[in-house]
C-alpha positions in Angstrom: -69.5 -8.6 1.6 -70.3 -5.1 2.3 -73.3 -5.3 -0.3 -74.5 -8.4 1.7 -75.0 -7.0 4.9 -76.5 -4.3 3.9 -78.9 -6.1 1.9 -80.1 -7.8 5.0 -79.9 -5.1 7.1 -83.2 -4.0 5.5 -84.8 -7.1 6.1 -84.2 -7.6 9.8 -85.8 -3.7 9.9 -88.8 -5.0 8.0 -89.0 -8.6 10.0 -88.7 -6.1 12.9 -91.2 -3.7 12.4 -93.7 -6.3 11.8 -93.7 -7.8 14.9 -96.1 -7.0 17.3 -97.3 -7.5 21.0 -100.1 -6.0 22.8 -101.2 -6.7 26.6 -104.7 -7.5 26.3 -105.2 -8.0 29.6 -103.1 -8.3 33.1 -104.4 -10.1 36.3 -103.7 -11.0 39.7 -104.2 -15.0 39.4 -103.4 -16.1 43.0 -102.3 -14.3 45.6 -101.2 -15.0 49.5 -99.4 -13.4 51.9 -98.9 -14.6 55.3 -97.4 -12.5 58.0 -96.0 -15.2 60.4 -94.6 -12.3 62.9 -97.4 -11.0 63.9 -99.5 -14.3 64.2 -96.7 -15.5 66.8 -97.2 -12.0 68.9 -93.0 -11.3 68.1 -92.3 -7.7 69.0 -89.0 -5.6 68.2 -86.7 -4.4 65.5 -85.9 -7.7 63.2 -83.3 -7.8 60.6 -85.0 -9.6 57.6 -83.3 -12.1 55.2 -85.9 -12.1 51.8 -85.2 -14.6 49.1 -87.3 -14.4 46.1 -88.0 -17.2 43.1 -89.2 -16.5 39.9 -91.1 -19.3 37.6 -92.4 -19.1 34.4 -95.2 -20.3 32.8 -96.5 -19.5 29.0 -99.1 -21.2 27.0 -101.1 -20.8 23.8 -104.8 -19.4 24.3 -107.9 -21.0 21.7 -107.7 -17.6 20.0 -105.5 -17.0 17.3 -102.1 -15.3 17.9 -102.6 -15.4 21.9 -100.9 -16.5 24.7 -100.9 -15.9 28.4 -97.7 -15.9 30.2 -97.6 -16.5 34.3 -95.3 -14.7 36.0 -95.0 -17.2 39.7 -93.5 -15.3 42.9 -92.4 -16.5 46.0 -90.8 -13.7 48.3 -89.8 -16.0 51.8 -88.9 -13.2 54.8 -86.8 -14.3 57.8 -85.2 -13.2 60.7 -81.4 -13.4 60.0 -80.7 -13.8 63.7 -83.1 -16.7 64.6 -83.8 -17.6 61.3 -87.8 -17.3 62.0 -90.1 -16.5 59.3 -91.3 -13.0 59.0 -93.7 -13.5 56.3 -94.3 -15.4 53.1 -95.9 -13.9 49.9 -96.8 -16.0 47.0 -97.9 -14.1 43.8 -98.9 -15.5 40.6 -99.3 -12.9 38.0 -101.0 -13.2 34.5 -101.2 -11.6 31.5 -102.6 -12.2 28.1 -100.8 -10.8 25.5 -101.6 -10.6 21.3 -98.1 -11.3 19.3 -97.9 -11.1 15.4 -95.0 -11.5 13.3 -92.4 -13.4 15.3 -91.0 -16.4 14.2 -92.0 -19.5 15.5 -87.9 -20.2 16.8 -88.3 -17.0 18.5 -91.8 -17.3 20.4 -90.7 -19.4 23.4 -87.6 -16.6 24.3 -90.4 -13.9 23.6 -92.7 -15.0 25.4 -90.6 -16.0 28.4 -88.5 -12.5 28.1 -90.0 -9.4 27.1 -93.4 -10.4 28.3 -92.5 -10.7 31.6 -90.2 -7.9 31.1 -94.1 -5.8 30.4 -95.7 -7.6 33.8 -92.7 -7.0 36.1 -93.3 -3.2 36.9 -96.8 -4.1 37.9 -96.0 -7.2 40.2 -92.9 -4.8 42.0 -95.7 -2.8 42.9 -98.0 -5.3 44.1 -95.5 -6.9 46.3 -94.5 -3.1 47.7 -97.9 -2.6 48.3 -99.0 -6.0 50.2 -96.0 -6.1 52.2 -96.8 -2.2 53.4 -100.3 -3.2 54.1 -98.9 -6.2 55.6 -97.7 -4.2 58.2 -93.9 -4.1 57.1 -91.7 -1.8 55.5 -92.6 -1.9 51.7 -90.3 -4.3 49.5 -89.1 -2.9 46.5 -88.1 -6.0 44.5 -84.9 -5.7 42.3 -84.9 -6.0 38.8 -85.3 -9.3 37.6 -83.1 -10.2 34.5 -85.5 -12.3 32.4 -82.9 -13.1 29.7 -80.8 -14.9 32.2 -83.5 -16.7 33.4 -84.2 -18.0 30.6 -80.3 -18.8 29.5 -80.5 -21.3 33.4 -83.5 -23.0 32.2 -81.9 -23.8 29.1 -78.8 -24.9 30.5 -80.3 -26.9 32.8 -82.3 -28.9 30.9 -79.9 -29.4 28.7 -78.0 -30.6 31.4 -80.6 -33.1 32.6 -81.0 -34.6 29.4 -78.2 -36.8 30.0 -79.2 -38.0 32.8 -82.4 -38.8 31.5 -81.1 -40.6 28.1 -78.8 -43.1 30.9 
């Protein structure tokens, strides 16, 4: 057994090493932010309640080994005493990345994982900086755990397909 694993030990190292992703390019597809508290004329110190949802979106691009993977935010700010909004940012991200040498059962977790795993640092930073501009205190999104993302999706629609076949 011992001569086993270590003969595929080397081939996992190989498969690894020839796997590769590069960002080609990263945008800003849509963006809005809406700050509800000033537009009402609401003045004082407000406690704010953020919620934030994540979606995903990947899809092959007509060039070979491309894809473009949409990272979708919605940050929703209210007022945990009166439950008024404070402000509403939606964010669609993009970025365009070329991947070699990953097997085809392990391209839609890739691509839903550790490419938004490459965009995140960039959107944290766009949402800190439009929120600051927005006239609020900057929001420093936490880190957003991709693989169980991914693991809810799954389970879900495993979950549905029940439902579906009854």
């Amino acid at each position: 057994m011992a001569e086993e694993n270590g003969a595929q030990a080397p081939e996992a190292t190989a498969a690894a090493q020839n796997m590769k992703m590069n960002i080609l390019a990263q945008f800003v597809r849509d963006m809005s932010f809406e700050n509800i508290l000033s537009q009402k004329g609401a003045t004082g110190e407000v406690q704010p309640d953020v919620t934030v949802q994540v979606n995903l979106d990947a899809k092959k691009r007509s060039a070979d080994n491309q894809y473009e993977v949409v990272l979708k935010l919605k940050v929703d700010s209210k007022a945990k005493e009166s439950g008024e909004h404070l402000f509403l940012l939606e964010l669609d991200y993009a970025g365009v990345f070329q991947i070699e040498g990953v097997p085809e059962e392990q391209l839609h977790p890739f691509l839903l994982i550790e490419c938004p795993r490459m965009l995140f640092p960039f959107v944290r930073r766009i949402v800190s900086d439009v929120t600051r501009d927005g006239g609020f205190p900057p929001l420093n999104l936490e880190n957003i755990d991709f693989l169980q993302l991914y693991r809810a999706e799954i389970q879900r629609r495993q979950a549905e397909k029940p439902k579906a076949d009854a």
